[in-house]
N, CA, C and O atoms as a GROMACS GRO file, in nm:
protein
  320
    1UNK      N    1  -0.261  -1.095   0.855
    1UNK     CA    2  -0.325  -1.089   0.725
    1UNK      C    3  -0.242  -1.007   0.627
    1UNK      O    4  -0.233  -1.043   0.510
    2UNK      N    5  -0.179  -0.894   0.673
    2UNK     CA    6  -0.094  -0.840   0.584
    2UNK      C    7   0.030  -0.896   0.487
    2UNK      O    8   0.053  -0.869   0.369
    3UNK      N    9   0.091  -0.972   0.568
    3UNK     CA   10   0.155  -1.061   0.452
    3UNK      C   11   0.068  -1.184   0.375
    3UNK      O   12   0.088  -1.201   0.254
    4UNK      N   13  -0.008  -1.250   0.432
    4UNK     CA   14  -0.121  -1.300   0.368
    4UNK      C   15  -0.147  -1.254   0.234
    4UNK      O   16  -0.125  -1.316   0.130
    5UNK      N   17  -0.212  -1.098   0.256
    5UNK     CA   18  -0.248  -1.021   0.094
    5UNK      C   19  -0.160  -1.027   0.056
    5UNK      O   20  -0.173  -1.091  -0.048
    6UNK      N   21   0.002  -0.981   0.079
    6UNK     CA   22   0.077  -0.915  -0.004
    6UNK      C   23   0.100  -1.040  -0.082
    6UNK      O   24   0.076  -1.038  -0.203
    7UNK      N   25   0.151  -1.166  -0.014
    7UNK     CA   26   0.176  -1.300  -0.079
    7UNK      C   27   0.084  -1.354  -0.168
    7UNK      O   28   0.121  -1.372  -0.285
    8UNK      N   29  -0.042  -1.387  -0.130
    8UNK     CA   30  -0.136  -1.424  -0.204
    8UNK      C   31  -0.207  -1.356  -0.307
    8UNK      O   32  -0.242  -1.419  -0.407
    9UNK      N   33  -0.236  -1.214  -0.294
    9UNK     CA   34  -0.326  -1.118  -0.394
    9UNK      C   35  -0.244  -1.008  -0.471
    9UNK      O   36  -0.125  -1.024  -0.497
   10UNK      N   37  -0.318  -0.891  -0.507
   10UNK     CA   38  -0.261  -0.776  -0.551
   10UNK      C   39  -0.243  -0.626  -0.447
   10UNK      O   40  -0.206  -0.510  -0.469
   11UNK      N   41  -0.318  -0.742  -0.261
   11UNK     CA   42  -0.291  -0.598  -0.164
   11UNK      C   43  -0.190  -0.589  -0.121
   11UNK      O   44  -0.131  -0.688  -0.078
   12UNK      N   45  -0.147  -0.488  -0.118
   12UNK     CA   46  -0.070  -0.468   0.040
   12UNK      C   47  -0.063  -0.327   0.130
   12UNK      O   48  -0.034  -0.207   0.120
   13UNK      N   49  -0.115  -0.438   0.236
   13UNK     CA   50  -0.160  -0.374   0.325
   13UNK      C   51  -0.022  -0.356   0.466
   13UNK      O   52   0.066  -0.435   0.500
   14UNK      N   53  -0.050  -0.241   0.507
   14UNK     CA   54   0.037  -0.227   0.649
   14UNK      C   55  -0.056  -0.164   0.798
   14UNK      O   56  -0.134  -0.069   0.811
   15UNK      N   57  -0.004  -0.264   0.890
   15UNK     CA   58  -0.068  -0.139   1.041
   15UNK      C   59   0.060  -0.109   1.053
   15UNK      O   60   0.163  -0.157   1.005
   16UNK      N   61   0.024   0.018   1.158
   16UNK     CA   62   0.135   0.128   1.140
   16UNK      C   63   0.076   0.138   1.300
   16UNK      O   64  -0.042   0.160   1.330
   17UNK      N   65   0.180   0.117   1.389
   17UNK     CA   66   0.136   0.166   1.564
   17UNK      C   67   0.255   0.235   1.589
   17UNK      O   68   0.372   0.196   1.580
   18UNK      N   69   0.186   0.390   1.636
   18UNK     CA   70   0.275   0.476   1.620
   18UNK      C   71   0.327   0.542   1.807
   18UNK      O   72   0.363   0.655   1.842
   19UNK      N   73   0.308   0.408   1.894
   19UNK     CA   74   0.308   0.407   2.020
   19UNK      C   75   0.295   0.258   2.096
   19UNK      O   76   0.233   0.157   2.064
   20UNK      N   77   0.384   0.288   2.217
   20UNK     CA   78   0.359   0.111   2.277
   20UNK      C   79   0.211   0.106   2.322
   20UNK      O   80   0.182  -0.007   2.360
   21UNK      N   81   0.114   0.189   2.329
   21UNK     CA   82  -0.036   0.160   2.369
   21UNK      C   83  -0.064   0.140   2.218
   21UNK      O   84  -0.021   0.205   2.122
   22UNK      N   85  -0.155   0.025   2.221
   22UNK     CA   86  -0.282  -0.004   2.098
   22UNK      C   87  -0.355   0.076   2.094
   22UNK      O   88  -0.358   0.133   1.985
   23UNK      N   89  -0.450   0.128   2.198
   23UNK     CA   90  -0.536   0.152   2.210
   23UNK      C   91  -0.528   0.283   2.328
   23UNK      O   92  -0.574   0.266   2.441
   24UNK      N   93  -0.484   0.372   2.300
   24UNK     CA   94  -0.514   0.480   2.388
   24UNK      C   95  -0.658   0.530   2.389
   24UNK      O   96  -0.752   0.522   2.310
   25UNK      N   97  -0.635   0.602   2.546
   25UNK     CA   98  -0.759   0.631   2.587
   25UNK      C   99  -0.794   0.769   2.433
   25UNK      O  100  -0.714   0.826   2.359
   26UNK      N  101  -0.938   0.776   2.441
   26UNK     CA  102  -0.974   0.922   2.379
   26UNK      C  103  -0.922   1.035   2.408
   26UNK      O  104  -0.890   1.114   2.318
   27UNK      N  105  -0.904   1.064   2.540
   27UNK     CA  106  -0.845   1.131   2.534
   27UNK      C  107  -0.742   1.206   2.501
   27UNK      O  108  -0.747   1.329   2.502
   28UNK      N  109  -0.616   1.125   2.462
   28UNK     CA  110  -0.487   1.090   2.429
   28UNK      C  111  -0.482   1.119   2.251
   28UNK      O  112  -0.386   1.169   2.192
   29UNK      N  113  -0.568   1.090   2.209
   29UNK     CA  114  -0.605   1.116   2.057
   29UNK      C  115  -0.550   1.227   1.969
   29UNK      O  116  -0.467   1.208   1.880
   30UNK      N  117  -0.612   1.362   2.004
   30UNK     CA  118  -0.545   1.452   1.999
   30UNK      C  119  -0.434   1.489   1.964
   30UNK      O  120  -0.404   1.545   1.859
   31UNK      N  121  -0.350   1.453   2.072
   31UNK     CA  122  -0.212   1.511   2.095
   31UNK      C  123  -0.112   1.404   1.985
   31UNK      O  124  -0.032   1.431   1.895
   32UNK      N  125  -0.160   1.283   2.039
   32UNK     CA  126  -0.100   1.153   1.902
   32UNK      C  127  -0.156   1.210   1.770
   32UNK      O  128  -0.082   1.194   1.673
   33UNK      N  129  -0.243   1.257   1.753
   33UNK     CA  130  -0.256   1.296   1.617
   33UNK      C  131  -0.149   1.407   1.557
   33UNK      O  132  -0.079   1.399   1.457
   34UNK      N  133  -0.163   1.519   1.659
   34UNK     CA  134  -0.041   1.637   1.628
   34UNK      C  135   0.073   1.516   1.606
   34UNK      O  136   0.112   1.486   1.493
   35UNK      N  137   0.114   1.458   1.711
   35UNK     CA  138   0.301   1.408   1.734
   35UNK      C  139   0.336   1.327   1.593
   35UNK      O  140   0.447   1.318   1.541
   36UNK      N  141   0.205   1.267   1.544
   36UNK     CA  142   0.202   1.199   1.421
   36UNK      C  143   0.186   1.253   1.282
   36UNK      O  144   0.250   1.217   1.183
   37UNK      N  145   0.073   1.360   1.290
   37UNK     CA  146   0.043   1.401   1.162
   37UNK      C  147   0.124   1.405   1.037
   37UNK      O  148   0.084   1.338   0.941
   38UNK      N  149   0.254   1.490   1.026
   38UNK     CA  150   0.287   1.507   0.956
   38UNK      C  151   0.389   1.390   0.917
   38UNK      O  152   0.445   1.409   0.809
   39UNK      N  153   0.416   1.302   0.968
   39UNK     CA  154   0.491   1.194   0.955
   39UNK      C  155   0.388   1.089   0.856
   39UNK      O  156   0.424   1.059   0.742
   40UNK      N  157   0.278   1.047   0.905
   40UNK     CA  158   0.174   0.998   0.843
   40UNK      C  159   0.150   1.095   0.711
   40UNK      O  160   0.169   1.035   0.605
   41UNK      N  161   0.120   1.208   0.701
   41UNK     CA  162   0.135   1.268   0.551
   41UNK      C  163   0.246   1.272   0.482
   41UNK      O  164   0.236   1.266   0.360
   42UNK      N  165   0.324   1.278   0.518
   42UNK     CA  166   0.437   1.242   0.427
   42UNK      C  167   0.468   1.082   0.398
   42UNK      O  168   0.527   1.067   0.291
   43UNK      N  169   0.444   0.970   0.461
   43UNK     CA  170   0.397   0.878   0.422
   43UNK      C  171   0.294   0.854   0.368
   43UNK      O  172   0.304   0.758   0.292
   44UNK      N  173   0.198   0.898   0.372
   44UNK     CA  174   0.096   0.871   0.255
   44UNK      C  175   0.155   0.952   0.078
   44UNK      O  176   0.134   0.901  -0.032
   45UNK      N  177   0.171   0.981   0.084
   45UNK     CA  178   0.255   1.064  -0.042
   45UNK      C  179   0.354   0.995  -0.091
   45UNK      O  180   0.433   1.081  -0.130
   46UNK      N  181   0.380   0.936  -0.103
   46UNK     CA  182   0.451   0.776  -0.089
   46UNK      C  183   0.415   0.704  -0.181
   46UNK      O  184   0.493   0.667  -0.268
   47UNK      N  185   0.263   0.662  -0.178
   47UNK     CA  186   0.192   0.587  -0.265
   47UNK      C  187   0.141   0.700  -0.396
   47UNK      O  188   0.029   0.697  -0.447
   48UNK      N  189   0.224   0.772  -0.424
   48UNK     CA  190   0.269   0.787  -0.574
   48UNK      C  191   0.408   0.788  -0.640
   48UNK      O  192   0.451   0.825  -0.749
   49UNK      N  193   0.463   0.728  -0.522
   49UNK     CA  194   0.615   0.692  -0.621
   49UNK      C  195   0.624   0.543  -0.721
   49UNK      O  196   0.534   0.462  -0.700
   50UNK      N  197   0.684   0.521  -0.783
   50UNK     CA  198   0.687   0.371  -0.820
   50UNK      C  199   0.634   0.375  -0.970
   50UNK      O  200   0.596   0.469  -1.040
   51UNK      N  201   0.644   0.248  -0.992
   51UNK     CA  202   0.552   0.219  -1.130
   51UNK      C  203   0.346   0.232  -1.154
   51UNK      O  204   0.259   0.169  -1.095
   52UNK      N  205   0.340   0.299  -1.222
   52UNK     CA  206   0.184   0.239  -1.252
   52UNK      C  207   0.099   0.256  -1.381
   52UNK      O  208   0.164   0.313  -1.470
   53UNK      N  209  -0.012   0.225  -1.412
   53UNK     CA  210  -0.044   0.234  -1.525
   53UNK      C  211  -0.133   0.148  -1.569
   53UNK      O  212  -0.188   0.080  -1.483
   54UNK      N  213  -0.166   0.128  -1.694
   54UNK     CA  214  -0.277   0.014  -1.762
   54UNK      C  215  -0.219  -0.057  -1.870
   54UNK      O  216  -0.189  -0.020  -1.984
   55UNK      N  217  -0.210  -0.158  -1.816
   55UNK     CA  218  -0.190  -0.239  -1.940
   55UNK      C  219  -0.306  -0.293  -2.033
   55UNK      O  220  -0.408  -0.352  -1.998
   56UNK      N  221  -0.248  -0.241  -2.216
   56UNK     CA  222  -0.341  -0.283  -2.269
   56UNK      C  223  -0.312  -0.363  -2.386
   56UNK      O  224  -0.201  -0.411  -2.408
   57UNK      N  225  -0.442  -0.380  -2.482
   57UNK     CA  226  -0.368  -0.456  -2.602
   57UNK      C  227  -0.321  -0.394  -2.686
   57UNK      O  228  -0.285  -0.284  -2.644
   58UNK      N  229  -0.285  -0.420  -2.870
   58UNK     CA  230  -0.292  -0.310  -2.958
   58UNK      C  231  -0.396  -0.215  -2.985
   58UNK      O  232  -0.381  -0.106  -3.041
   59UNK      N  233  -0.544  -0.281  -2.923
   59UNK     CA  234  -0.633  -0.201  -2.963
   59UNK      C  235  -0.653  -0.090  -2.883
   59UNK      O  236  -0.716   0.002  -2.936
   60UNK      N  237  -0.599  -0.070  -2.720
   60UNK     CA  238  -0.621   0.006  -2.639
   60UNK      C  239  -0.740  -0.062  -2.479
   60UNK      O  240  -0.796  -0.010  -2.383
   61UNK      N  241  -0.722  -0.226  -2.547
   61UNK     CA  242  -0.807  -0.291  -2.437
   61UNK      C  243  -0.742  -0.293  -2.317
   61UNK      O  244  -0.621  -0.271  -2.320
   62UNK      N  245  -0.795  -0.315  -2.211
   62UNK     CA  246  -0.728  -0.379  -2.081
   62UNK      C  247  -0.715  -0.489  -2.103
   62UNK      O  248  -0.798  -0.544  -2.176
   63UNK      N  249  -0.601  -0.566  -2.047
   63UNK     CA  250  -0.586  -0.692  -2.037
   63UNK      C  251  -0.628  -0.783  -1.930
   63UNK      O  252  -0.530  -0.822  -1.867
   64UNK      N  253  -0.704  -0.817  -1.900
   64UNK     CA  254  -0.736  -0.904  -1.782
   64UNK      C  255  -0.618  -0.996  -1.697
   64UNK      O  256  -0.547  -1.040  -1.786
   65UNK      N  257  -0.575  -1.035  -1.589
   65UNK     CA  258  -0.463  -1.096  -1.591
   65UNK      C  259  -0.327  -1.129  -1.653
   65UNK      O  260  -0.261  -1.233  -1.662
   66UNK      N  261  -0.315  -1.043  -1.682
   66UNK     CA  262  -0.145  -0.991  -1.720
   66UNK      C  263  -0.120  -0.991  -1.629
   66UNK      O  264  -0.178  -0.933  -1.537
   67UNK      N  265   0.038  -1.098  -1.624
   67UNK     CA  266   0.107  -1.082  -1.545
   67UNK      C  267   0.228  -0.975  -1.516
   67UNK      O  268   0.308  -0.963  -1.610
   68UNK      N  269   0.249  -0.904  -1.411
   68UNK     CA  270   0.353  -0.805  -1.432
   68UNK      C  271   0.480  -0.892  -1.364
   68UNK      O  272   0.472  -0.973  -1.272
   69UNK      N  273   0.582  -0.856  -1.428
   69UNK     CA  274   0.724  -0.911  -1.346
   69UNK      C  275   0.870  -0.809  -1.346
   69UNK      O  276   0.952  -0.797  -1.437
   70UNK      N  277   0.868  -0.762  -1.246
   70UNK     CA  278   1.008  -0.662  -1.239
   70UNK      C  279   1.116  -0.738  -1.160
   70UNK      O  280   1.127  -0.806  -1.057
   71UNK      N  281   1.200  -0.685  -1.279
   71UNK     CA  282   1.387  -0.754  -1.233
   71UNK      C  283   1.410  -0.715  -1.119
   71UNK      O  284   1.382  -0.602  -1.078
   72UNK      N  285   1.492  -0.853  -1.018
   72UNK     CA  286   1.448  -0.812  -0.896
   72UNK      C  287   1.378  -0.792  -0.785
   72UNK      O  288   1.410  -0.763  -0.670
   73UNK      N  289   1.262  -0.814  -0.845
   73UNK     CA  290   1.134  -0.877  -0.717
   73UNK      C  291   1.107  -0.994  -0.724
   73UNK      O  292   1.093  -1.041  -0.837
   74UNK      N  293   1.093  -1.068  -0.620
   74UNK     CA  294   1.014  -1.174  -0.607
   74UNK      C  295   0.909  -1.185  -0.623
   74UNK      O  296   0.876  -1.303  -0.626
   75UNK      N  297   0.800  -1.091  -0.642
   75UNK     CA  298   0.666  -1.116  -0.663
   75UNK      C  299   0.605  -1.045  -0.752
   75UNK      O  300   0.586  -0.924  -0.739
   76UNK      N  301   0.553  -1.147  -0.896
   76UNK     CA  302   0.447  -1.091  -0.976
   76UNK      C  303   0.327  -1.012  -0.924
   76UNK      O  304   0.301  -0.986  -0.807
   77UNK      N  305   0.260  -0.979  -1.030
   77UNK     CA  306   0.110  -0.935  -0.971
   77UNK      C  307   0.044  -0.917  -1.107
   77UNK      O  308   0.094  -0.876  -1.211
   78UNK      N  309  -0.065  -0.952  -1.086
   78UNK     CA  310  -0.150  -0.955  -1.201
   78UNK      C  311  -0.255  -0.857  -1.211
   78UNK      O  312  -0.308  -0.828  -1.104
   79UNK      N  313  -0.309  -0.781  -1.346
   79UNK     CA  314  -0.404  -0.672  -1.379
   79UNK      C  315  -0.563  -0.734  -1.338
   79UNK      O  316  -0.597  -0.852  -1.336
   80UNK      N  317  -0.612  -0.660  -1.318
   80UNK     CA  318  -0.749  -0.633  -1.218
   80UNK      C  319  -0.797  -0.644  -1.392
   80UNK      O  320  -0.915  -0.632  -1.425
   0.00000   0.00000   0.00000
């Protein structure tokens, strides 16, 4: 589904398996959380680099479906 959204909509989404088990026991939780933590926070911090913002009209409206297009990407995306 993740390329799904990214192709089709305005998501994108990622899983992130940070071990060859899917599904570790509970127990195991813990310690994967320490070995991970700070790797996962510094990836989340991440999602404020880049472009963002509101597009509006002259009056200060939102635009409904505006399309955005940057030099270099293959994929538009349109305003919410």
């Amino acid at each position: 589904i993740n390329d799904f959204s990214y192709l089709h909509t305005n998501c994108f989404e990622l899983s992130i398996y940070v071990g060859c088990d899917k599904y570790p026991h509970e127990s195991e939780l813990p310690e994967e959380w320490e070995n991970n933590r700070e790797s996962l926070i510094v990836f989340m911090e991440q999602v404020h680099r880049g472009i963002k913002g509101i597009v509006k009209d002259v009056h200060g409206k939102g635009i409904p479906n505006a399309v955005i297009t940057v030099e270099g990407v293959n994929h538009d995306i349109r305003t919410g």
